[in-house]
N, C-alpha and C positions, 0 to 999 in steps of 0.2 A: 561469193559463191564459188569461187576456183580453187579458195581455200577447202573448202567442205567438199569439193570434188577431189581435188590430190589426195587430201585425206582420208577418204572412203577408197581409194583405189580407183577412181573414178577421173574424166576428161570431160573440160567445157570446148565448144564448137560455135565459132562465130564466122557469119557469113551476112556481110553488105552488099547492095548494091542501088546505084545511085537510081532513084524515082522507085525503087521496089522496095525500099525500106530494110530493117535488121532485122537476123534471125540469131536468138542463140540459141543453142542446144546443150542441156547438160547430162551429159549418160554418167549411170551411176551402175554397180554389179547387180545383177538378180534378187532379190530378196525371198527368203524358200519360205514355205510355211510354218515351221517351227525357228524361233531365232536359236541360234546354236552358243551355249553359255564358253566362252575362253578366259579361261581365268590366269592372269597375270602372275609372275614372279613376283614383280615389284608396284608394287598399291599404287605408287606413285606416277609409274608410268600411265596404269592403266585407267585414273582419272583425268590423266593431263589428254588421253584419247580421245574423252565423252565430251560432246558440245553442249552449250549450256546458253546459244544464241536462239534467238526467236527467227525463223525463216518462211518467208512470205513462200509459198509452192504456190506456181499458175500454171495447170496444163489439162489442156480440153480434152482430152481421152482418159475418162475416169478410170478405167485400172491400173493404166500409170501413174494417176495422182496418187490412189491408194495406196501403191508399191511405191512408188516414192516417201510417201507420205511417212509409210511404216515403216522403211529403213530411217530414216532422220529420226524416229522421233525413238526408234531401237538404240540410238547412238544418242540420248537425251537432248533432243533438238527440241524445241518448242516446232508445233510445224502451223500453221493457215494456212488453210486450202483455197482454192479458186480457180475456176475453170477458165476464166479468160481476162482479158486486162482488165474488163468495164465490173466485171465479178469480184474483181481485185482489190480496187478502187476503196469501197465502203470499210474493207479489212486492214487495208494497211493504213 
């Protein structure tokens, strides 16, 4: 995931603590409503851009899965969704 987050211009955020368990967080840029086409000099680079991984997304405030969801999958990500870990579970 911290790949696809550098990548995208984006930062992961990890935070432990002991008997409170781990959070991480991954913020990725805004995604607007129309995707905005940028077209490359070179072909090459701008395939070596596009993801071509399957990613599990798990995040319980449905318009951030969506907005997540639809940036990833703008940048050819395979994406599954799921609102929480137990929701996760069956998909991955």
């Amino acid at each position: 995931m911290y790949g696809i987050a550098k990548h995208n211009q984006g930062f992961v955020w990890a935070c432990s603590e002991p008997g409170m368990g781990t959070s991480i967080k991954i913020y990725l840029p805004c995604v607007h409503d129309q995707p905005v086409a940028v077209e490359s000099p070179d072909k090459i680079a701008g395939a070596a851009q596009r993801g071509t991984e399957t990613v599990l997304l798990v995040e319980d405030e449905e318009p951030l899965r969506r907005a997540t969801g639809q940036f990833l999958r703008l940048r050819g990500y395979t994406v599954l969704e799921a609102r929480d870990g137990i929701d996760a579970l069956p998909v991955s």
